[in-house]
C-alpha positions as CSV (number, residue, x, y, z in Angstrom):
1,X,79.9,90.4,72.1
2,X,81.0,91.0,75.9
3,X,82.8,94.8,76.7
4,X,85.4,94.0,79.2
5,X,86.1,96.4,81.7
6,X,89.5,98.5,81.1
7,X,91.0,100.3,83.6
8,X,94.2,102.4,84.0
9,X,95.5,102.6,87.5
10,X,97.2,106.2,88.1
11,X,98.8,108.1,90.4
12,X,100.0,111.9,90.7
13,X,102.9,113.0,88.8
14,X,103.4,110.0,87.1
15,X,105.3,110.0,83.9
16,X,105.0,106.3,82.6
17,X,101.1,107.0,83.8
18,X,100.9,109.4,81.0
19,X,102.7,107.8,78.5
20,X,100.1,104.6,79.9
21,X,96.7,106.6,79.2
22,X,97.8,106.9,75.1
23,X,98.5,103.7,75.0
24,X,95.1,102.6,76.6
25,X,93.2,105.3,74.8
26,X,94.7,104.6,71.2
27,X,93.9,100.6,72.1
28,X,90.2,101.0,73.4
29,X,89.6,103.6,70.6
30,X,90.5,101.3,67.9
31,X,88.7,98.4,69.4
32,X,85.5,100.6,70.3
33,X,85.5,99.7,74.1
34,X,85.2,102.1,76.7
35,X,87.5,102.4,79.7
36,X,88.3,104.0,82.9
37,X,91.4,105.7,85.1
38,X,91.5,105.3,88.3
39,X,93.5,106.9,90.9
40,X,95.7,104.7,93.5
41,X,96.5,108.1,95.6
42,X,93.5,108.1,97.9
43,X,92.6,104.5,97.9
44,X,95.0,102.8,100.7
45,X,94.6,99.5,99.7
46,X,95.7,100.0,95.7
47,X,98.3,102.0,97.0
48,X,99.4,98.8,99.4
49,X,98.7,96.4,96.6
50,X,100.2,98.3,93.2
51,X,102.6,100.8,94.5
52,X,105.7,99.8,92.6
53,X,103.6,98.9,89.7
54,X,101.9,101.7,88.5
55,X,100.9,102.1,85.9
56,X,98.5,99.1,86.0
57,X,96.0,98.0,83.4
58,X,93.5,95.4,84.5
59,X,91.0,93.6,82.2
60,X,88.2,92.5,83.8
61,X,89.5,92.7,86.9
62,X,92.9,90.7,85.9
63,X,96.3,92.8,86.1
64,X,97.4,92.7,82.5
65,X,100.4,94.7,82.3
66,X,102.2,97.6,84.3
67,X,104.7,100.0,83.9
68,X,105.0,99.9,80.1
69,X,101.7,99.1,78.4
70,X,102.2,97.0,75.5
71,X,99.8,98.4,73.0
72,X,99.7,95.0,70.8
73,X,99.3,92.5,73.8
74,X,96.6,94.8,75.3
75,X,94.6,94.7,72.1
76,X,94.8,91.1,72.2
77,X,93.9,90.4,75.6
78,X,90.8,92.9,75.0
79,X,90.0,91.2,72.0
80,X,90.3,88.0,73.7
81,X,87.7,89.0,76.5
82,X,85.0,90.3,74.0
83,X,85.0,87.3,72.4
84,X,83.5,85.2,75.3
């Protein structure tokens, strides 16, 4: 079994960010797959690159979803990448 790499892309008083982490939390936890949040804030690139998209999750390094994190497509796209 592979374990993807999750992460949440965040920024500083964020609403949807928050309302992102749960999602991503209640996902990973169900699936037993560890993730990570990372901050766009100090990081001028992300900032450049996913601004107006926060928050981001990326699987494996591939943006999955933003904004509104779709708790059943993410579990699916997890499950899809452990399965490789």
């Amino acid at each position: 079994m592979v374990i993807p790499d999750v992460v949440l892309l965040t920024k500083a008083d964020c609403h949807l960010c928050a309302e992102a982490r749960t999602a991503v939390e209640r996902v990973t936890a169900a699936l037993g797959v560890p993730w990570a949040e990372r901050r766009i804030d100090d990081d001028a690139g992300l900032q450049e690159q996913y601004a107006e998209e926060i928050p981001v999750v990326l699987v494996d390094g591939i943006q999955r979803d933003f904004w509104k994190i779709d708790e059943q497509r993410l579990a699916r796209t997890i499950k899809k990448a452990m399965a490789r």
